[in-house]
C-alpha positions in Angstrom: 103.3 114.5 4.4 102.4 115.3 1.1 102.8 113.4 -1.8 102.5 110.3 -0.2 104.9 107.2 -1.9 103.4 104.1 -2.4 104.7 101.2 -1.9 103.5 97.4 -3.3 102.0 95.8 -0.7 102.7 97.8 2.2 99.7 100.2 3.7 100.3 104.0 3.4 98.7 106.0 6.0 97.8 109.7 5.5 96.2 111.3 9.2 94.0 114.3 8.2 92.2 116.6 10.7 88.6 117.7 10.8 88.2 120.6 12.7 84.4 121.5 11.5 81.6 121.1 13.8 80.2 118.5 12.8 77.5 118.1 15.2 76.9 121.8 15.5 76.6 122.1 11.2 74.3 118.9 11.2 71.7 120.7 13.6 71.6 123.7 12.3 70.8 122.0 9.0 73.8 123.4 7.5 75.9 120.4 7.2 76.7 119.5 3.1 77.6 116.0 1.3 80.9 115.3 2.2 83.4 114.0 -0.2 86.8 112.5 -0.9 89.1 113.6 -3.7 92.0 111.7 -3.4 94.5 112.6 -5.9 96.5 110.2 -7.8 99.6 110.5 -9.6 101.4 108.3 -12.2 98.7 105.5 -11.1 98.3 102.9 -13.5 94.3 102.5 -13.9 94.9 99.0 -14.2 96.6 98.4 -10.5 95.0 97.4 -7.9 94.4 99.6 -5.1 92.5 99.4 -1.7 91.8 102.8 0.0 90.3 102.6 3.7 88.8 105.7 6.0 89.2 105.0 9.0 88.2 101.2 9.4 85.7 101.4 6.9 86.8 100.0 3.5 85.8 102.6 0.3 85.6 100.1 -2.7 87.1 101.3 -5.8 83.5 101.1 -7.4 82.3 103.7 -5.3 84.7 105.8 -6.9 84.2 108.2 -9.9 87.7 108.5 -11.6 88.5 111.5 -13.9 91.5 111.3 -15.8 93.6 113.9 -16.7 96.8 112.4 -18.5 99.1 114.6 -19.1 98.1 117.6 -17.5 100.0 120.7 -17.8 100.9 122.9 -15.6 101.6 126.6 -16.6 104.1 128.3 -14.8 107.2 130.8 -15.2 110.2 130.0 -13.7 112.8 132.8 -12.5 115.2 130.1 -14.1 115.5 126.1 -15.6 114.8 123.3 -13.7 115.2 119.7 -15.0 111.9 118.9 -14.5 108.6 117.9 -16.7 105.9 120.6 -17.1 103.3 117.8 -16.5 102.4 114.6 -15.4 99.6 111.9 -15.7 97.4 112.4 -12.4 94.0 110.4 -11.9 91.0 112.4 -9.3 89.1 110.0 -7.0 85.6 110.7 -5.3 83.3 109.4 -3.4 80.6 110.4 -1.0 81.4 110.1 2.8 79.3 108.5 4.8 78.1 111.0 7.7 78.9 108.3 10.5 82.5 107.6 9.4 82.9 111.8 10.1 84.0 112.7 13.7 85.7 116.2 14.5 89.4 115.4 14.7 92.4 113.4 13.9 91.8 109.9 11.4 93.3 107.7 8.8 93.3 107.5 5.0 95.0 104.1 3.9 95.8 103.0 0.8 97.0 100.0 -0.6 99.0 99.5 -3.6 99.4 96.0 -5.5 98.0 92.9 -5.0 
């Protein structure tokens, strides 16, 4: 379920589905760089965070960050809401590796905090 809450110290799992083929893109030479583009909201920059795919660990330096504090969001409402028309959300990505791609169910972990 989407957004995901993080917790301090305790591993939040997100299951996503590939249903591509894979295999059948790879060999017909029509398989592209695949990325990640986890979205962040409210993140401090200066936590820590740990993200895994699957087993495999995706260091934080791997990651290109673009920040986009306090972006807004246009939008008309049929009435008021008590809500902000923004919020402070930091993009993740990083390049895949192709072996840690199989056609079906996996895991994205993250942990918050030390």
């Amino acid at each position: 379920m989407l957004p995901l809450a993080l917790k301090e110290g305790e591993w939040a799992r997100l299951t996503l589905r590939v249903a591509d083929d894979l295999k059948g893109a790879e060999k017909d030479g029509e398989l592209r760089r695949t990325q990640a583009h986890p979205p962040l909201q409210n993140f401090p920059v200066e936590d820590e965070i740990r993200i895994r795919f699957k087993r495999a660990a995706l260091p934080l330096e791997r990651f290109e960050m673009t920040d986009e504090r306090a972006l807004r969001i246009p939008v008309r409402l049929a009435r008021p809401i008590e809500a902000p028309s923004g919020f402070a959300a930091h993009w993740l990505r990083t390049k895949l590796d192709r072996e840690l791609l199989k056609q079906g169910e996996t895991r994205l972990r993250f942990w918050p905090g030390g």
